[in-house]
N, C-alpha and C positions, 0 to 999 in steps of 0.2 A: 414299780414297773418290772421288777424280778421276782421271780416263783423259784422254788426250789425244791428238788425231792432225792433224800439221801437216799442210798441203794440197802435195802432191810440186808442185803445177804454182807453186805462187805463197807460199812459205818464209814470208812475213809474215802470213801466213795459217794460223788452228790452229781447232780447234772442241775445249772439253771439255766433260767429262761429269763430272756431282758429282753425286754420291745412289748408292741401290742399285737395281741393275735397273731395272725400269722405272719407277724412280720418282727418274731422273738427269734433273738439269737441262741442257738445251744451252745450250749458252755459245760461239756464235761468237765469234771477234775476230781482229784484224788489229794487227799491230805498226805505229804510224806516224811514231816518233820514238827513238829511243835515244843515247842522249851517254855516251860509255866513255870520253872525258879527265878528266884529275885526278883526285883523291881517290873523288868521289863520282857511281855509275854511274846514268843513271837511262833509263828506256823507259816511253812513254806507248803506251798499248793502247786499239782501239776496239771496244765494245762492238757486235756488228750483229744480235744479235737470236737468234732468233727469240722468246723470253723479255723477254732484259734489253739493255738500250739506253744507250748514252750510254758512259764513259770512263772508267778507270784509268790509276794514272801510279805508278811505283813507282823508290825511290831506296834506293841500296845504300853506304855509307859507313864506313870502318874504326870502329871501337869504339875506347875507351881504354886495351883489354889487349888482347894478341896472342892471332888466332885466333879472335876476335868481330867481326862488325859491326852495325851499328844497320839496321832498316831499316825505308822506310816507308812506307804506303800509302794513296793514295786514290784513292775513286772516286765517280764521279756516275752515277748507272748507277737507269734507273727499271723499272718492268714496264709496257709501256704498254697491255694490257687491264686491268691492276688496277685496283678504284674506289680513289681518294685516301686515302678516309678508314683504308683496311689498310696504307699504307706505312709506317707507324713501327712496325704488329706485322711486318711481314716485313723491315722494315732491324733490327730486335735479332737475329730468329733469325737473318738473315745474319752479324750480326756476334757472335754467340753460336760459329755453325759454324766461322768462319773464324778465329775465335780459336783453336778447338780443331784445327782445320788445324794453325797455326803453331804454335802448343803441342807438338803430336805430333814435327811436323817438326824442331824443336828438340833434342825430345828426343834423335831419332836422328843429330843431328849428332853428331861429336866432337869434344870441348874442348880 
């Protein structure tokens, strides 16, 4: 349910699209940090809007059995036309969807 399209002029740069039709969220961001030494890989992402604002950072690390890793994510990320008092209904269904995200995604790996 996400689409993505990096920007050809500037690679650190991507915009996606989560929902159906026209009822997909834009999600610009921009890559502004990534560490691929050692064990554990990780890439901070900046949120620029037009929607949702603020940051992601995401850490990738072998697991204890071959052909898994652990991984893991956060982010501070707000909607800055929404009133206050909706952010903790709209941070569960985010984290409602985005569980189902990784769930699906999982699924189709192979083990």
């Amino acid at each position: 349910m996400t689409r993505m399209e990096v920007d050809p002029a500037d690679p650190s740069r991507f915009t996606a699209w989560s929902g159906l039709g026209k009822l997909a969220l834009e999600d610009r961001m921009q890559v502004t940090d990534t560490n691929t030494s050692g064990d554990t890989k990780t890439c901070r992402v900046v949120k620029l809007g037009p929607v949702l604002v603020g940051e992601a950072e995401f850490a990738v690390s072998p697991a204890s059995t071959p052909n898994h890793c652990v991984v893991q994510w956060r982010e501070d990320v707000m909607v800055p036309f929404l009133p206050r008092f909706l952010a903790p209904v709209v941070g569960w269904f985010g984290k409602i969807l985005f569980g189902l995200s990784i769930s699906r995604m999982a699924k189709k790996t192979p083990a």
